[in-house]
C-alpha positions, 0 to 999 in steps of 0.5 A, spaced: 145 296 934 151 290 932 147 283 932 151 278 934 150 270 935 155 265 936 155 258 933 155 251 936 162 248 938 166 243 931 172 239 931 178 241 927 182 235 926 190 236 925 196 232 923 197 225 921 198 218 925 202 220 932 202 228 930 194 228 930 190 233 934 183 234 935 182 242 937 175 244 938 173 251 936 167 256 935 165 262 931 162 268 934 159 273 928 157 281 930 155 286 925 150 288 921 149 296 921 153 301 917 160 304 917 162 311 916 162 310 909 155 307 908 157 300 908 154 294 912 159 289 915 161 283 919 166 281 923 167 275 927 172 272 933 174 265 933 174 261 940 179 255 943 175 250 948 178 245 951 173 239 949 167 238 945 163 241 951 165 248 951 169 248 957 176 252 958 174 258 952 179 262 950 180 267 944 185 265 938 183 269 932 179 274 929 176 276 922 175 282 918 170 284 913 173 280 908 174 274 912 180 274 912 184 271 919 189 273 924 192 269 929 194 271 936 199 270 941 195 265 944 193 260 938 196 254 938 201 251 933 197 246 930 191 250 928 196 256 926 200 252 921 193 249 919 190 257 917 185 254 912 182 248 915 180 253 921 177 257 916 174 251 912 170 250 919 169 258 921 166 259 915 161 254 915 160 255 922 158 262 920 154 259 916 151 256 920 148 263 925 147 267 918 140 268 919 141 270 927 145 277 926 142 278 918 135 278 915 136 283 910 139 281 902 145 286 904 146 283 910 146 277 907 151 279 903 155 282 907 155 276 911 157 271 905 163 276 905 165 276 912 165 267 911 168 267 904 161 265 901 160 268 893 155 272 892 150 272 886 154 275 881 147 278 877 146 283 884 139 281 885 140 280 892 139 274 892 144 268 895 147 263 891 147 255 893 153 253 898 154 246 896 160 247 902 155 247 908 156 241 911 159 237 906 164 241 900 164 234 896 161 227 896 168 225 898 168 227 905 169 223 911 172 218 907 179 219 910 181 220 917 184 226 915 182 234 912 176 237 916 175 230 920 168 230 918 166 222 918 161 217 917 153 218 920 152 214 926 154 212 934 160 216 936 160 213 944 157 207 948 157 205 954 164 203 957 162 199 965 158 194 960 160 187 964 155 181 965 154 179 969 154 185 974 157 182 980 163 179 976 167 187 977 168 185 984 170 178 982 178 176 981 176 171 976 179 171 968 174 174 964 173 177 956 173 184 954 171 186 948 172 193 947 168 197 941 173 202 937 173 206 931 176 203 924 181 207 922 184 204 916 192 203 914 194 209 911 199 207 905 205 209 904 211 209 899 210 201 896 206 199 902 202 200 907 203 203 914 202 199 920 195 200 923 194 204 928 194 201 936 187 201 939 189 206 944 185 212 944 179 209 939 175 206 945 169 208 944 165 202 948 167 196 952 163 190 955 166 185 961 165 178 960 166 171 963 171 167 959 165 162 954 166 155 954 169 152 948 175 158 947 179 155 942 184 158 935 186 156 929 192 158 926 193 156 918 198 158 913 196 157 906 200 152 902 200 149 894 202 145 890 206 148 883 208 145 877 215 147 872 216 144 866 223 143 864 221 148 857 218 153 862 225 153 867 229 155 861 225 160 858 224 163 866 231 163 867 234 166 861 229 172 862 230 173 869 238 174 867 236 179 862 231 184 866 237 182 872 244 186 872 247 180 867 242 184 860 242 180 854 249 176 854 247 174 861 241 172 858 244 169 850 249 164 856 243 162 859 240 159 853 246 156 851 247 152 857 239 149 856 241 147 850 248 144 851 244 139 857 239 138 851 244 136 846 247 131 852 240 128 852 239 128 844 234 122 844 230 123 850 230 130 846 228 129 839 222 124 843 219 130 847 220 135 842 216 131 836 210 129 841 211 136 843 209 139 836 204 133 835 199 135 841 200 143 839 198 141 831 193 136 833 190 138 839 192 132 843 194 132 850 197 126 852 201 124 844 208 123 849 205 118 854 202 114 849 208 113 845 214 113 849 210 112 857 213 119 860 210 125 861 214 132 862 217 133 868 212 137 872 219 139 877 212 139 882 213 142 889 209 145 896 209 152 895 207 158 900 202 161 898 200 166 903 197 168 910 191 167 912 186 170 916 183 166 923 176 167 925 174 166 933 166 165 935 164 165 942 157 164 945 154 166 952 147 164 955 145 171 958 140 170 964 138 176 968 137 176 975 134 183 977 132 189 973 138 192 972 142 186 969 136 185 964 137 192 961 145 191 961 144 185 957 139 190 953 145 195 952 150 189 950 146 187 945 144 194 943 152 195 942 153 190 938 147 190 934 149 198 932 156 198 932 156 193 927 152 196 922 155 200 917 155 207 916 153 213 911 155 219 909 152 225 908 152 225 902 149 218 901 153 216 896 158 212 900 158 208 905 164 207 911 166 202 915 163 199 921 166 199 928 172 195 929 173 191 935 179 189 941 178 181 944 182 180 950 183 175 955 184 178 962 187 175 967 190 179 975 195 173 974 197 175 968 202 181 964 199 187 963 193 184 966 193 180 959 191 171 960 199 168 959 195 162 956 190 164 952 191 167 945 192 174 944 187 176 939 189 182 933 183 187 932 178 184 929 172 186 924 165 183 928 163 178 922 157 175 924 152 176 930 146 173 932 141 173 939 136 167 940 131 171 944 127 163 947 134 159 948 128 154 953 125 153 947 119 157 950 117 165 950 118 167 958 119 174 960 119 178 966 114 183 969 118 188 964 117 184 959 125 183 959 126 175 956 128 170 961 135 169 957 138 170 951 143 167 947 148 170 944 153 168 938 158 172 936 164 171 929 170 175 929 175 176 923 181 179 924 183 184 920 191 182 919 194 176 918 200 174 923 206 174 922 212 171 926 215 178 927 208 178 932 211 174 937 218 177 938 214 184 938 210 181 945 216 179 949 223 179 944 222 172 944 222 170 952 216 165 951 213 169 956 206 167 954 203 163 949 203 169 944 197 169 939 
């Protein structure tokens, strides 16, 4: 009699950015006797389900003795065009109900055959070492795409998180501060890809009063640069021999230097005598010794690039009841793990902690937004820390919860702000104060 088993539900991601889909499948393996011509085989059927729980089955595949596949009538697109993902994923679920329905070494072997697995070629019966289960390489889970495999760590918390507990039947501003998947930029052409909106990727969230000393900082860096008049010449006639102009743009550049040097010969011959001077002596200062001058330095302010802004908030946190001190414990608990960095399987690299999503709420406001208070790109949870004795002395319920903690949090955000931001938030109409 046949032996059949079947396997626990695994995801198959699909696609890119907007395209990307997440199926949710399973392997159902039968076989083990003998055929007409003496031959043990297997076969398996592949399953659809509707969610990771297993609801809405339906069957889209099946796989003969030698793996390979066939879709039905009923299999969707994404996973039809994405044949060799589903078998990735089929054959390790295969794998993985191995021992259930062969216990033999020719079992085994004709197993391996159904899920594309190699044998070992010396015939011994004895199985080689599939590196493939689990993980094909150490470079899985590092990417949001492929086989979906990711880092090793929490996938969901708990997303009615508010303190105080009586603040949801409130009309108050409040702060909520949403755990998300990191999804990193995807890069393409000459630069990188906008980053993905937060929606979809929440996988925790905690409702907060608005804290005392809310406050931003918006910074752009500016330097000051320098430009000797030798620096200026030789800069300009190489840009106009890299640009269109080629080297009779450039041989032009050069000969309008040295007309303005001519018209200026004295000052000239001055600067170039204490110029070769400093360079054979080793002298730095020849010129303004002899002549009281110094090389124009043409000095300017210059723009050197956007900078990261950084918010900190702090909260007292004094359960009243036993329901709120174990709220307060989940909140802290959320924080401390998602914050924390994630392994793989392989242990050979690490993945991005979760990101997070700061929003000032307001019933009055756009959208359920605060008009004037900032909006907050997604940001990294840069710092946290909890004073478990804020009174400066250890006091505890009867459930050992402490009296009150507080609770200090550092967020950065992952991009800079750019004046383009503003005009995607309203098309420039000053509706709110923006970021």
């Amino acid at each position: 009699m046949a032996n059949t088993a079947t396997s626990e539900k695994a995801p198959v991601v699909t696609g890119e950015g907007k395209n990307k889909q997440t199926s949710y499948i399973s392997t159902t393996v039968t076989g083990g006797d003998k055929d007409a011509s003496g031959e043990i085989t297997y076969t398996s059927t592949i399953q659809q389900h509707d969610n990771a729980k297993g609801e809405g089955t339906k069957e889209i595949a099946t796989r003969d003795k030698n793996g390979k596949t066939t879709f039905n009538e009923v299999a969707p697109d994404n996973l039809k065009n994405n044949k060799k993902i589903v078998e990735n994923v089929s054959n390790n679920q295969a794998e993985s109900v191995k021992d259930q329905v062969a216990t033999s070494s020719e079992q085994k072997e004709a197993a391996n055959k159904a899920s594309q697995k190699k044998n070992n070629a010396s015939g011994d019966g004895k199985e080689e070492k599939d590196d493939s289960k689990a993980s094909a390489s150490p470079l899985d889970g590092l990417s949001g795409s492929g086989s979906g495999v990711s880092g090793v760590g929490r996938k969901k918390y708990l997303t009615t998180l508010c303190y105080p507990t009586t603040l949801r039947k409130t009309q108050q501003d409040t702060l909520r501060i949403s755990v998300l998947k990191y999804e990193p930029k995807t890069m393409s052409g000459l630069k990188f890809a906008k980053r993905k909106s937060s929606k979809g990727r929440t996988i925790g969230a905690v409702t907060l009063p608005v804290p005392g000393g809310v406050q931003d900082g918006n910074k752009t860096n500016w330097g000051s640069g320098t430009m000797t008049p030798i620096q200026i010449a030789t800069s300009d006639a190489v840009k106009a021999f890299l640009g269109k102009g080629g080297a009779d743009a450039a041989g032009d550049s050069l000969k309008k230097s040295l007309q303005t040097a001519a018209e200026n010969s004295g000052e000239v011959k001055s600067g170039l005598a204490a110029m070769f001077t400093e360079n054979l002596t080793g002298a730095s200062d020849i010129l303004a010794r002899t002549e009281g001058a110094v090389n124009n330095p043409n000095m300017e302010l210059l723009f050197g690039g956007p900078s990261m802004r950084a918010f900190s908030f702090s909260w007292k946190l004094s359960p009243r009841d036993e329901r709120e001190s174990m709220t307060i414990m989940r909140i802290i608990r959320m924080f401390k793990q998602s914050m924390a960095p994630q392994t793989t399987k392989s242990q050979l690299f690490l993945k991005a902690p979760n990101t997070y999503q700061v929003e000032f709420v307001s019933p009055a406001g756009m959208k359920g937004t605060h008009r004037f208070l900032p909006k907050v790109k997604e940001c990294a949870l840069a710092d946290f820390s909890v004073n478990y004795t804020p009174d400066g002395s250890y006091m505890t319920y009867d459930n050992s919860s402490m009296v009150s903690y507080q609770m200090t949090m550092s967020f950065q955000e992952l991009d800079p702000v750019y004046n383009s931001d503003y005009t995607d938030l309203d098309s420039d109409r000053d509706q709110s104060i923006g970021y």
